[in-house]
N, C-alpha and C positions, 0 to 999 in steps of 0.2 A: 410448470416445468414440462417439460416436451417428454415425449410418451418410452425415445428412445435413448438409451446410456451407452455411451461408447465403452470397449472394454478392450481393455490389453490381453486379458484371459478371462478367463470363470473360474473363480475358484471355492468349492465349500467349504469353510473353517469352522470348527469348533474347538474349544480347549480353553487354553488359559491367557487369552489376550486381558490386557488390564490397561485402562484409562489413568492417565495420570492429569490432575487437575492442578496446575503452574500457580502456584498461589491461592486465593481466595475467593473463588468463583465457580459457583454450584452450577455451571450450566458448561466446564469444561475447558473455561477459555483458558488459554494460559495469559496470565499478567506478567506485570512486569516491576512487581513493588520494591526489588534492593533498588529499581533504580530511578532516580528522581526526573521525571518526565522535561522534556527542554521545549518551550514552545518556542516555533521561530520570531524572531525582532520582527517590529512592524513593518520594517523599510525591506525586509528582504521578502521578492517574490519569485513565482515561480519556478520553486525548486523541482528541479528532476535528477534523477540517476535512474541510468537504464546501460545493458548492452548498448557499443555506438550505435549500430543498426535499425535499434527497436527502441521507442518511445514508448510502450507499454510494457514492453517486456520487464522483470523482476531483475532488480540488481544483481545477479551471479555471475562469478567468473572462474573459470577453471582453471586450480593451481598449476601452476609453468605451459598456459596455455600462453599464443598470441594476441588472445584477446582482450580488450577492456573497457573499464567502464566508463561512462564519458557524466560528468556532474555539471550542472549549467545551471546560474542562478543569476538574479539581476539585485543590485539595492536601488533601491525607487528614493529619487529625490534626495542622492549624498554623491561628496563628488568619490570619483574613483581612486584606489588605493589599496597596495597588495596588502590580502589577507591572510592568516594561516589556517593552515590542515593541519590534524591532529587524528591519527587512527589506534582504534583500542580491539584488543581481541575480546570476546564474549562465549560462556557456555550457553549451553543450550535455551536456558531459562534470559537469556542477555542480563548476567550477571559479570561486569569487568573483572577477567582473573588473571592473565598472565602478564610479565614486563616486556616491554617492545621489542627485545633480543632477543625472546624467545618464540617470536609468531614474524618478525620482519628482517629481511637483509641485510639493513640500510636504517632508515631514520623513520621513528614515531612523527616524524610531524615536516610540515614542508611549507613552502612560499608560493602561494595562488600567482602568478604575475600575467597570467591572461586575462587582461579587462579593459574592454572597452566603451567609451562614450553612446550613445543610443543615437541615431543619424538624426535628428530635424525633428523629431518628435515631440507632441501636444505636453507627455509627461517625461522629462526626463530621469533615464536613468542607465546605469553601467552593468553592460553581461558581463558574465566571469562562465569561464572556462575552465578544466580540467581533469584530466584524463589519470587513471590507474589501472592494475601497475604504473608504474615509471620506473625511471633510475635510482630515484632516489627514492621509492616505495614500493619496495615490491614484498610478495608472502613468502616464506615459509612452510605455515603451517595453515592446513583448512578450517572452518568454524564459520561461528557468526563474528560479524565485526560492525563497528559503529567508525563512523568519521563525525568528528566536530569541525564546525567552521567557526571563528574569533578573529577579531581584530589583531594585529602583531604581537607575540608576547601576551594577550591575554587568553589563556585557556583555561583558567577560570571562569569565563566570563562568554560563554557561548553563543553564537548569532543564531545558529542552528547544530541541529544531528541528524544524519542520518542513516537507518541501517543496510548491510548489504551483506552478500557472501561470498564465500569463496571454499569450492568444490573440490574434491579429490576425481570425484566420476569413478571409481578404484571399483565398481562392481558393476556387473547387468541389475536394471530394476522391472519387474513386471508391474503394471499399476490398471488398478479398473477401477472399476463405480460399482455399486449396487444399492438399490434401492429399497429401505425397512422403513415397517409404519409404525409410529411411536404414538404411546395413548395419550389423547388429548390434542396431540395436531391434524390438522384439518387437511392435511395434502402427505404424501413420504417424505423422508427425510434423505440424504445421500451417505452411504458411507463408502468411505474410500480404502482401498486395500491393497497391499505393498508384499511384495514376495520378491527376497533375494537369496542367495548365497554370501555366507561372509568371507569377505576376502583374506579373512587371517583363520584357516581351520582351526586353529588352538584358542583361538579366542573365547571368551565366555558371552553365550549369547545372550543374556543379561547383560550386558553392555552393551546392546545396543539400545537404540529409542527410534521412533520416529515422529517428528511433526505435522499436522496438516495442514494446508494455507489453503482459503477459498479468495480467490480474485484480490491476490497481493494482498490481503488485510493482517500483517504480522499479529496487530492487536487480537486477534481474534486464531490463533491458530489453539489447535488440538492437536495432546502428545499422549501418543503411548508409548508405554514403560516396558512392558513383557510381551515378549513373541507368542504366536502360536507355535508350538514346535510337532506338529501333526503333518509336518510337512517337510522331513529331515530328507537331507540333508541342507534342503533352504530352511527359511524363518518366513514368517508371514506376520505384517501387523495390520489393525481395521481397528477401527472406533466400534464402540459398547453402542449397538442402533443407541442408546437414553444420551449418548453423546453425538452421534453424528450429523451433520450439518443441515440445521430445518431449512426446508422453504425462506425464501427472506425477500421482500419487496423489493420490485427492478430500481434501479437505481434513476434520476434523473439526468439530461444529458443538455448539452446548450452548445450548439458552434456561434463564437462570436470570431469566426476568422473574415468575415466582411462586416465594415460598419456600415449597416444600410436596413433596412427595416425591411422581415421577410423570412421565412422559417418561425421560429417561435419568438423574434423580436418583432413587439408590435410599435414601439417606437427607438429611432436615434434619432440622439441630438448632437450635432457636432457646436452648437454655438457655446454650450459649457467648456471650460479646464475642470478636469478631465472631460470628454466626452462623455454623455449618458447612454447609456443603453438598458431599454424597459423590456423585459423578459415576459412574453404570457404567464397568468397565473398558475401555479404548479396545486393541484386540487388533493387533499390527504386523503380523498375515498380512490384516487389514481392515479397512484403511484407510479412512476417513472415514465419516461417519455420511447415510444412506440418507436420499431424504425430502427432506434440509436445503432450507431455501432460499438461493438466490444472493446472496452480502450483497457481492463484489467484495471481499472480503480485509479489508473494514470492519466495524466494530464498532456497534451498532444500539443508544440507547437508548431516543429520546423514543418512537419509533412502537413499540417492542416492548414498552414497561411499559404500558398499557393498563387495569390494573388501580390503577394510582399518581396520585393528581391534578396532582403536580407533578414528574416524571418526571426532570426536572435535580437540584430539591432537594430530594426526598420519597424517591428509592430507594434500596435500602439497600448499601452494604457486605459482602459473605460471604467466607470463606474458601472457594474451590472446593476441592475437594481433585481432582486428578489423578489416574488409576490409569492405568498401562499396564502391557503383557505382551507379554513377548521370545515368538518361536516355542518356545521349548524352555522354556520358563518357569524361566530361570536369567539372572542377570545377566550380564553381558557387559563384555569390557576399555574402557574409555574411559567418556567421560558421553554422557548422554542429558538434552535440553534440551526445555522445551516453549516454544513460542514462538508468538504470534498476534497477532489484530490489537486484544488487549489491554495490548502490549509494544511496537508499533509491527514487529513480526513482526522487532525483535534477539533475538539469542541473547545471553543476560544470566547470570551467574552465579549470580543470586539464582531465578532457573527451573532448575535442574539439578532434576534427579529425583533421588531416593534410596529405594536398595534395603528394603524391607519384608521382614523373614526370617517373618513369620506368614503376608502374602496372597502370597507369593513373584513380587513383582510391583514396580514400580515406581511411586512417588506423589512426587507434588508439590503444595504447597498456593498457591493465588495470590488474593489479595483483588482480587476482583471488582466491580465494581457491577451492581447489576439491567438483564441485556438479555440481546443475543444476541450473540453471539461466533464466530470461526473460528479454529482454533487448526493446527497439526502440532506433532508431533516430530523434533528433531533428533538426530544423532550421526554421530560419527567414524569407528562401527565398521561397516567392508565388508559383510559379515556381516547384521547387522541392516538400515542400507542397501537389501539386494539384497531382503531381505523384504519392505521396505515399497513398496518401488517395485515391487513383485510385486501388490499389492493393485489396488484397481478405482479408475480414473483420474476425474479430475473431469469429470463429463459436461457440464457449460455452462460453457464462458469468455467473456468477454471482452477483447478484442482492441483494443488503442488506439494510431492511429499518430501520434506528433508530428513535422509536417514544419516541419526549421528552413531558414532562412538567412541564412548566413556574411555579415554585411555588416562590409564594410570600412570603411566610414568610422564608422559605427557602434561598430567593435574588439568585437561580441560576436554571436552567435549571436542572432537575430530567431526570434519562433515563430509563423509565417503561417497555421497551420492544426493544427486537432486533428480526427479522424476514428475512429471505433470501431465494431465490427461484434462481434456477440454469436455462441458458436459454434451449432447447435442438433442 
């Protein structure tokens, strides 16, 4: 991690901040166990949701702003046919609580009808389009919320979910970094800190919370419960240093936006369906690839094919193929998973790696479309684990705090403010 922390302010806290741990997990994270995880359908790829403008940027949108969020997905290999949306409010913990009358204008659920054909391409398949607000969906009230996508009439029966926001912006937020050493880690750790004013004085400031999100990983956010109040008439919140965000291995990075062999493709093959493309081996003593750029955990199409006219329905389809290598160059007890922001960063059975007795190494193949990606590996085994988290840490995050509040007459968790600070 680089020597210097950007800062919105300085601030010294002490008092009675408290960590609040979202379920079952002694290291802070908050889970997500009322609700039952959706992995996406095999056919469907490339999911994004982002601001129109930003491909990395994190799903928020601000209530009775102009702005919105643009959703873009392909299904590989089905023919084309409108599908339904389905949107649900969530508190803080993404727990579904309120009925659609009481979070939208308009209608819980609507009709996809932007899809089209993919132009001439090796793999076919149909983008979908769709943009919110609209007319027929627009908010209400702020929170977490979730979108389902289903075939017509089945909303039982999920193709994917995905989560996003939507902001009041209703207060000023202060936000910095600072850096606490925690016993037993080998480098500092980041904790992040939040100072506002609440925009309702009568309010109980115990009602508020805040979350923290490091580089879009919702799975992974940490919430405090209780303010510091040493600092009245604002509130201040900051992670317990035993809770705040360790070091963590840079992530690995792969432009497959030309098929041609050159950067970290050491070979294409255009004579397969699908096209192959062979990836240099990615090594568990070094971790992430040098260089990359910041994509915030997101996956990059339209702005990284450059060379494609039609970037949504013109790129192609490849088989990447994965290579990785254990320290001892032998395979190891349990699986090893690759997973990124081509997966929505689940660990999925159909990512498992498998042992190569020729390059003595592990490979996986995943069909890709044309762009830029960020990916890791996972696994079970301690062992491997201690290696990778031995490797050289991501040198730029970002940091994003969502401050909610608990309203009562409301029955759900309000989201007043989003706030993020980049580390440098």
């Amino acid at each position: 991690m680089r020597n210097h922390i950007a800062f919105c302010f300085l601030l010294l806290l002490v008092g009675c901040a408290e960590t609040a741990t979202v379920g079952n997990n002694e290291n802070g994270v908050a889970s997500d166990a009322a609700q039952e995880v959706v992995y996406d359908d095999p056919h469907v790829r490339s999911v994004q949701l982002h601001p129109d403008q930003s491909e990395t940027a994190l799903p928020i949108v601000e209530l009775g702003s102009s702005l919105t969020l643009r959703l873009a997905f392909d299904i590989v290999e089905a023919p084309g046919r409108p599908l339904s949306i389905y949107i649900y409010h969530a508190n803080r913990d993404w727990e579904r609580d309120l009925f659609p009358s009481e979070f939208l204008t308009s209608f819980h659920q609507d009709e996809i009808l932007d899809y089209r054909a993919s132009g001439a391409t090796i793999v076919p398949y149909v983008h979908y389009e769709y943009s919110l607000p609209n007319r027929d969906i627009d908010f209400k009230k702020s929170g977490n919320y979730v979108l389902r996508i289903a075939e017509q009439g089945e909303e039982q029966e999920p193709l994917f979910e995905r989560r996003f926001f939507v902001t009041e912006q209703s207060t000023p937020v202060e936000m910095g970094l600072d850096r606490v050493m925690v016993a037993g880690n080998r480098s500092s750790s980041i904790q992040p800190i939040v100072r506002f004013r609440a925009p309702d004085a009568n309010a109980n400031a115990f009602d508020y919370s805040v979350c923290f999100v490091r580089n879009a990983d919702l799975e992974e956010r940490r919430c405090v419960t209780r303010p510091s109040l040493d600092v009245l008439p604002d509130m201040a919140f900051y992670l317990r240093p035993d809770e705040a965000f360790e070091a963590h291995p840079a992530n690995y990075f792969i432009d497959l936006s030309e098929i041609r062999t050159g950067g970290r493709i050491e070979r294409a093959n255009q004579q397969t369906t699908p096209w192959r493309m062979e990836i240099e081996p990615d090594y568990a003593r070094f971790s992430g690839t040098q260089l990359a750029p910041f994509l915030n955990g997101q996956m990059v199409i339209r702005s990284a094919n450059r060379f494609v006219s039609e970037p949504d329905y013109s790129s192609e389809y490849v088989d990447a193929i994965f290579k990785f290598v254990t320290p001892d160059g032998a395979p190891i007890s349990g699986n090893v998973f690759i997973t990124g922001s081509f997966n929505n960063w689940q660990v999925q059975p159909e990512n498992a790696l498998n042992w190569n007795t020729v390059s003595n190494g592990y490979e996986a193949k995943v069909l890709l479309k044309q762009g830029h990606y960020e990916y890791q590996y996972v696994t079970s085994n301690e062992v491997l684990n201690r290696a990778m988290n031995n490797g050289l840490p991501q040198l730029e995050n970002l940091y994003t705090s969502f401050i909610y509040y608990h309203d009562l007459f409301a029955r759900t968790d309000r989201l007043i403010a989003v706030q993020a600070i980049k580390s440098e």
